[in-house]
N, C-alpha and C positions, 0 to 999 in steps of 0.2 A: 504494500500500500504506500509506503514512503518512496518508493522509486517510483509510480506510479503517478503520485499528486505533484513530485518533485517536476516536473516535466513542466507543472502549471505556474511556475513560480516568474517568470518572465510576464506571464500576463495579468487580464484584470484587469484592478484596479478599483472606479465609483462602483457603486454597487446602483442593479438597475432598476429605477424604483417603478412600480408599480401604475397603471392607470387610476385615474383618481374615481374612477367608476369601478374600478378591478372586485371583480364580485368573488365571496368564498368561493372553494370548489372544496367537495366529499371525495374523500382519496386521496391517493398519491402516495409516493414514497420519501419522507426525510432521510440526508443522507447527514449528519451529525458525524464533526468528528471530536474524538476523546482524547487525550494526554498521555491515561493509561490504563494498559489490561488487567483487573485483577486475577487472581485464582481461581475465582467461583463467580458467580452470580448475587449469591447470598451467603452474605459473614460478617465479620466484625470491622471491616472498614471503611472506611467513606467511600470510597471508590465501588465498593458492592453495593454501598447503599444507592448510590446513584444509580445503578441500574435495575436495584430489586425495588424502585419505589414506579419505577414501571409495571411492575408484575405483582407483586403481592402489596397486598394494600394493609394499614396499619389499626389498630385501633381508635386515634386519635388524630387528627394534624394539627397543626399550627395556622393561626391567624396571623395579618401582618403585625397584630402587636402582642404576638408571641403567647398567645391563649391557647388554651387549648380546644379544638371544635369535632363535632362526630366526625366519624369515618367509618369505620366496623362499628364500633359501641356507637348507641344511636343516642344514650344518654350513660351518666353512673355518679354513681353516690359514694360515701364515704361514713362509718363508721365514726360515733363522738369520740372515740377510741382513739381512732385514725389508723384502724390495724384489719380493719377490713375492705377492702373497694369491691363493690359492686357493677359490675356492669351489665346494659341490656344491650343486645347484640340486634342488626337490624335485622327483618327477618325476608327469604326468598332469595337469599344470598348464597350463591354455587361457586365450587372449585371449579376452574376448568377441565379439570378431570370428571365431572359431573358428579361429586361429592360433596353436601349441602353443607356449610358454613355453622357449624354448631358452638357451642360452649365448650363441649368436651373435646370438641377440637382446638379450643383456642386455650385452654387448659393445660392440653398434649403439645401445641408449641410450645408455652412458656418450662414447663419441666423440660423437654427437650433444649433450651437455650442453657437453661442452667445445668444440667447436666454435658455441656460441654458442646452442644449446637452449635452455639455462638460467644465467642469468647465474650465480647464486648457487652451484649446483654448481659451477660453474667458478671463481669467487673461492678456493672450497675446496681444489680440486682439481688450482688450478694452481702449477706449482713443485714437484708430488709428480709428478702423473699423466704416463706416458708412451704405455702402449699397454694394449689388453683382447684376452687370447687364449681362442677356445674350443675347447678340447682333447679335446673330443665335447659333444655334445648337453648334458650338465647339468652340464660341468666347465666353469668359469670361470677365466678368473686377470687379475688386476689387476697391471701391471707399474709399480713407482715406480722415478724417481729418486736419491728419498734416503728412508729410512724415515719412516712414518707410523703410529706402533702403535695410534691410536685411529680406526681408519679405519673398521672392523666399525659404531664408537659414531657417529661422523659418518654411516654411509651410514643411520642410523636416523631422518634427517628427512623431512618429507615432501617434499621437494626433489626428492629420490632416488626418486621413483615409478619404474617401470618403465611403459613402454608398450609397443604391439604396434609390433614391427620394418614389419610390412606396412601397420599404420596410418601409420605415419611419413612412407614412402616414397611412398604414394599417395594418401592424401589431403589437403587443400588445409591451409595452417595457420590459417584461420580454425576449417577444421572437428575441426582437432588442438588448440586453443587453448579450444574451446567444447563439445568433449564429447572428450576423451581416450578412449582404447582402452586399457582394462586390464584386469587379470585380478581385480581387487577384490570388493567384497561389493557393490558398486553399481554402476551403468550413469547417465549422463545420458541423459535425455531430451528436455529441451528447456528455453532457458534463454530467460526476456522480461526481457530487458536492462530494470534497473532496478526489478523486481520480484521474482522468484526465479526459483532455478535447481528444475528438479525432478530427482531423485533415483530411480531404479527399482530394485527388489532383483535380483539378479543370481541364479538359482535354481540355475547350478551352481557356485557358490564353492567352492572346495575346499584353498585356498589361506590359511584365517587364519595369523594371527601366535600363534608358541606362548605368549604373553599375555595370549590371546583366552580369551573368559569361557566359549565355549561353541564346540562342534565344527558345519560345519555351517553352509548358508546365513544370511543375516540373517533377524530375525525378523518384519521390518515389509515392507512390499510397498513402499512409498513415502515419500520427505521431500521433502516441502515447504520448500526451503532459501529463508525471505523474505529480502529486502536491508530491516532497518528501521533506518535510519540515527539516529532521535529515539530516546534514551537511554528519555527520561519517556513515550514512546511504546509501546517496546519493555516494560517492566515495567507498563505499562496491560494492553498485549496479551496478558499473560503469566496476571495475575490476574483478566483477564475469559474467560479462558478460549480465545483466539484463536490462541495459540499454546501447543506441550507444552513449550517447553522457550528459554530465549534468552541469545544470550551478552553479554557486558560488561555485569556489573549495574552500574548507578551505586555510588560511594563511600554516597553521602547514603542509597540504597534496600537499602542491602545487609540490613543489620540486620531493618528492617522484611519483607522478602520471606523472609528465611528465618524470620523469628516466626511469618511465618505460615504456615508449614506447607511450605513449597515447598525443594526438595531444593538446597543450595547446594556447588558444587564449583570448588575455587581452584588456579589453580597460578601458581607463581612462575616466573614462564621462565629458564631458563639461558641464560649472552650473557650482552653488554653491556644496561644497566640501562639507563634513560630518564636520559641523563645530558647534558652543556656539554662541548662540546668547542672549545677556543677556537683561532682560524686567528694560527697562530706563523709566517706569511710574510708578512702584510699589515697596519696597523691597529695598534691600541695594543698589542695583546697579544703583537706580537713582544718587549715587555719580558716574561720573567717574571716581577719583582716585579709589576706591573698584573698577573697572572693571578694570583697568588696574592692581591692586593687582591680581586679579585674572590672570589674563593672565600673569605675570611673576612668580609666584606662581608654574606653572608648567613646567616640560622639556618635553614636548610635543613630539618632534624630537623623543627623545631617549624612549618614549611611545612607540610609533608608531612603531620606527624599532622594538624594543625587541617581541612586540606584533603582529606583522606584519610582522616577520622573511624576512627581505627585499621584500617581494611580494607588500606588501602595503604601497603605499608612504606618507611621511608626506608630511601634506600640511599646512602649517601657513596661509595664505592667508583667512581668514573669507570669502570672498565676491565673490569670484570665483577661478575656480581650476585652474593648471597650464598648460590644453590643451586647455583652453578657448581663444579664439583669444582677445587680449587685457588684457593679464593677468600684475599684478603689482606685479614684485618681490618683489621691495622692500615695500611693505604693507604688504607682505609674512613674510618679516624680522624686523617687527617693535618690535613684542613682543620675548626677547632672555628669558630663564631661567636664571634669575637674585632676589634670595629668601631673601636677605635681601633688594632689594626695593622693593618687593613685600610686607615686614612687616613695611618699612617706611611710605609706600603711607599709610598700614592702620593705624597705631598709628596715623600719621597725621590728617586722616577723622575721629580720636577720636575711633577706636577698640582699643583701649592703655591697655589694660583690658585681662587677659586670667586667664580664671577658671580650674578646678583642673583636668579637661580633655585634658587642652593645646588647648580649641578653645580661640578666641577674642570674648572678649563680647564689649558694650555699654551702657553704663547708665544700667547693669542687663542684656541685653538682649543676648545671644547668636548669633553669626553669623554664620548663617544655609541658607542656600539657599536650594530649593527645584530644582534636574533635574529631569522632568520624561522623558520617552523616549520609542517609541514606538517598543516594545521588539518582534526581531524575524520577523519585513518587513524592519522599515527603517533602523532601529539597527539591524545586525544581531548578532552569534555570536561573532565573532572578534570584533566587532563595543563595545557589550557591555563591554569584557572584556577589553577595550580601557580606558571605561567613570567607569571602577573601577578603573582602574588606574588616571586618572583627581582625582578620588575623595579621593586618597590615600596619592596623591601628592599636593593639595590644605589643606591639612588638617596640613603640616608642616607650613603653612603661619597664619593657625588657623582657616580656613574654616571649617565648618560642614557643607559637601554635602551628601544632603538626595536622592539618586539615587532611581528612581520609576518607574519599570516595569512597561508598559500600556498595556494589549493584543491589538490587531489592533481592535477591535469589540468598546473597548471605545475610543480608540485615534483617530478611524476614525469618532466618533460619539461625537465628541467633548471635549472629557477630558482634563481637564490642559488646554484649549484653550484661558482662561482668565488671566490677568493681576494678579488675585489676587490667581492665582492658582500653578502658576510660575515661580521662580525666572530665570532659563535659559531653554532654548527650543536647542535639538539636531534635526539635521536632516542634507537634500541634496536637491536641485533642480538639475534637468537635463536641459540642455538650450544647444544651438548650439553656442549664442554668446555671451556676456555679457552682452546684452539684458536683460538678468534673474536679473541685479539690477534694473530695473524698478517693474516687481514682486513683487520682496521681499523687497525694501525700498521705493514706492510708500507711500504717505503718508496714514494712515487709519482714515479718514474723515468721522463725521456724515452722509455728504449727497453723496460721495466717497469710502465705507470700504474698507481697504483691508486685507482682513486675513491670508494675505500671509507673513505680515509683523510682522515674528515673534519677535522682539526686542520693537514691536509698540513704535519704533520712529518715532517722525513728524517734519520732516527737511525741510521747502522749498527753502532751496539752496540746500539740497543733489538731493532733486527731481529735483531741474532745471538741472541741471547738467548731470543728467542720459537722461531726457528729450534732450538734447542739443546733446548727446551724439545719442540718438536711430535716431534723425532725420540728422545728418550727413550723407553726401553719401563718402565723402573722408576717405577710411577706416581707414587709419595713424591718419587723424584729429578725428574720431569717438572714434581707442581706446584708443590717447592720455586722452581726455575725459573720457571713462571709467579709465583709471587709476588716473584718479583725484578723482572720484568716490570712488575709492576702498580705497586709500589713507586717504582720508576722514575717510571712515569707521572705518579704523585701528587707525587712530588720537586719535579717538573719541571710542576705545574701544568698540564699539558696537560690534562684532563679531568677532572670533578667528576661525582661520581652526584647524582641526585635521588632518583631511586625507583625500587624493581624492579617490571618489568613484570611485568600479572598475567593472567591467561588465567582468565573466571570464567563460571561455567555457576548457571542456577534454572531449576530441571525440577520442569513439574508433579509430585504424589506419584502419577498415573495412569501413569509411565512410570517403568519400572526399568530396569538394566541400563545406565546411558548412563555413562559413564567419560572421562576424560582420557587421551591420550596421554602418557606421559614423555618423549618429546620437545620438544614443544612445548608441552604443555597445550590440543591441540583438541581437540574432542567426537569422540569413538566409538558410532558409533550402529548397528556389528554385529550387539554384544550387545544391542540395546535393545527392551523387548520393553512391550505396556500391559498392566494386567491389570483385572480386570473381577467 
């Protein structure tokens, strides 16, 4: 596919708009192209999310102001408890396998996610979740442990697909992995690994999200989901006409694609930001003053814009982005670009020392941290040419940072994943509420792990706190609490933002209808209709 759209890159150009009479048409094919291929269809990543929120539909979705509204539950209640949820499921609701939509099916997902379906539901879900009763056919209930009042808003990822109970159980997990059974606006059809997945209209959908632009099956017969992993490739494809629609525009093309005419759609994800989380058990950075060296060491801000030609925003903020409900500016603004305390904090911790290269040594040793980072999913290009900059701008404070391309094949398979392999871990969580610091600073206990906690710090006041914080129903009192949380974080230099992640869509002007999710900010191609 890349040698194939690469051919288009000479041409194009204005994108060509439409007659002003140009009337819908039913049908057609979108050809969309994507960044990157996951493994599956359905799992714990954003990247699967994105394409299983074509296919299996969720309990709940998102309003634009981050409410939670029907989709599968048609309504649900909650316990004065807070330890039971209820839900009524809609009813006349079918798998496409022609398997009806029940309780005790959606019961049989959720234990299926926790029992190791889906990692990511399961990080969420674990330390609340205890059992799923179905009390008839479209009555649900979700039993917790200890309250969780934003659960309706969590179960609105696309994490949270629902699948057909009978597909589960009988067929193979490659073929659950590689075309899911859901009750969705689409069906797969057939996926050629490394090239696209195709996308079929699903003609009895009956099931949107009360969100939805329009009642009523999809309006396209087919998507062409390509895997174009070249940015300059993908934005060739776009204005030659090769594709209707493509995500992750470049920083550098952003400007230019929407001048010309082409429909531009952004969203800031919720979660943790693209941020440095530094490893506080192994390596220099169990001093905190060296972590705070480090975070004033750089002008971050001025990274970002230059790097980010205003499209991508800086984000100071370590612990969650700034669309995050309960975000803490000023933890945002802890660390300023300030380069000589960044060299006082380190002479202090005894770097007093610098060799004929201009790093800080100790007793002989060089100060060298190792980032690696998973080059081309969670780092893209803009991402990387960010963390050359970090390691361009720590090096006048006397840092040697060892920047390390991972391909996804060893980062998803463990590389760098240990204490002694690491000195800082880059990356993003997606999360709808600030939620995502139980996740990611949960403590990682013997009999507890969590591997999520990339800095494997083990705080149990940070934990109580976050804890304190998820089981609040008063949202004012919950993100007061999350901002104590994040504060914290910043204090204690455990983690630095760079930039919030962005989810960004350019759709020819031949295709309307095509939206973001609030969730995550992937493409909805329900509503999406050409016209003509």
């Amino acid at each position: 596919m890349t040698v194939l759209l690469a051919g288009c890159a000479g041409g194009g150009g204005r994108a060509v708009q439409p007659a002003a009479d140009a009337q819908p048409v039913t049908g057609g094919t979108i050809v969309y192209g994507h960044q990157q291929e996951p493994a599956c269809v359905f799992g714990g990543w954003i990247e699967q999310a994105y394409l299983s929120t074509q296919v299996l539909d969720d309990l709940t979705s998102l309003d634009t102001d981050g409410r939670a509204v029907p989709w599968l539950a048609q309504s649900w209640q909650t316990s004065a408890d807070g330890l039971t949820w209820t839900f009524d499921l809609k009813r006349g609701v079918e798998f496409t396998d022609g398997t009806p939509l029940t309780a005790a099916a959606v019961a049989y997902n959720v234990d299926y996610w926790m029992d190791g379906g889906n990692s990511t539901a399961q990080v969420w879900l674990g330390g609340y979740y205890e059992s799923a009763t179905a009390l008839d056919d479209h009555t649900l209930q979700l039993h917790l442990s200890r309250p969780y009042p934003r659960l309706d808003v969590t179960l609105a990822q696309g994490y949270f697909g629902i699948q057909s109970q009978h597909a589960l159980q009988t067929r193979s997990a490659q073929e659950n992995c590689e075309a899911p059974i859901g009750s969705g606006a689409f069906t797969v059809d057939h996926w050629d690994r490394g090239q696209e997945i195709v996308l079929l209209r699903n003609p009895d959908y009956t099931s949107w999200p009360a969100n939805s632009q329009h009642a009523g099956p999809a309006y396209v017969d087919r998507i062409d989901w390509r895997f174009v992993s070249n940015p300059t490739t993908r934005v060739a494809s776009l204005r030659a006409g090769e594709t209707d629609a493509i995500y992750d525009v470049p920083a550098v093309d952003y400007a230019a694609v929407g001048a010309d005419g082409f429909q531009e759609l952004k969203h800031v994800t919720k979660g943790r930001p693209q941020q440095l989380s530094f490893n506080t058990v192994a390596g220099p950075f169990t001093d905190e003053s060296v972590r705070k060296a480090f975070a004033y060491s750089l002008d971050r801000r001025k990274l970002v814009e230059t790097i980010g030609q205003g499209v991508i925003p800086y984000e100071g903020n370590g612990a969650v982005s700034r669309s995050t409900p309960g975000y803490s500016q000023a933890a945002a603004d802890t660390y300023d670009h300030d380069l000589p305390k960044a060299i006082s904090l380190l002479e202090a911790a005894g770097w007093d020392a610098v060799d004929e290269e201009g790093y800080r040594t100790k007793d002989g040793k060089r100060l060298t941290v190792r980032l690696p980072y998973n080059s081309g999913t969670i780092i893209d290009a803009d991402g990387a040419a960010i963390l050359q900059g970090v390691q361009q701008e720590a090096r006048a404070a006397g840092f040697e940072v060892d920047l390390i391309p991972v391909p996804p094949s060893g980062f998803f398979g463990g590389a760098y994943s240990k204490p002694a392999e690491r000195d800082i871990a880059a990356g993003y969580w997606t999360s709808v509420t600030a939620g995502i610091l139980y996740v990611n600073w949960r403590q990682n206990l013997e009999a507890t792990p969590n591997y999520s906690n990339a800095a494997f710090y083990n705080d149990p006041v940070l934990e109580d706190l976050i804890l304190q914080a998820n089981s609040t129903a008063d949202v004012e009192a919950q993100n007061a609490l999350y901002r104590q949380a994040q504060q914290y974080i910043a204090d204690h230099a455990l983690s630095i933002g760079l930039f919030d992640r962005l989810s960004t869509l350019a759709v020819s002007p031949r295709l309307k209808g095509v939206w973001q999710e609030n969730a995550q900010g992937g493409p909805v191609f329900h509503d999406a209709h050409f016209v003509d």
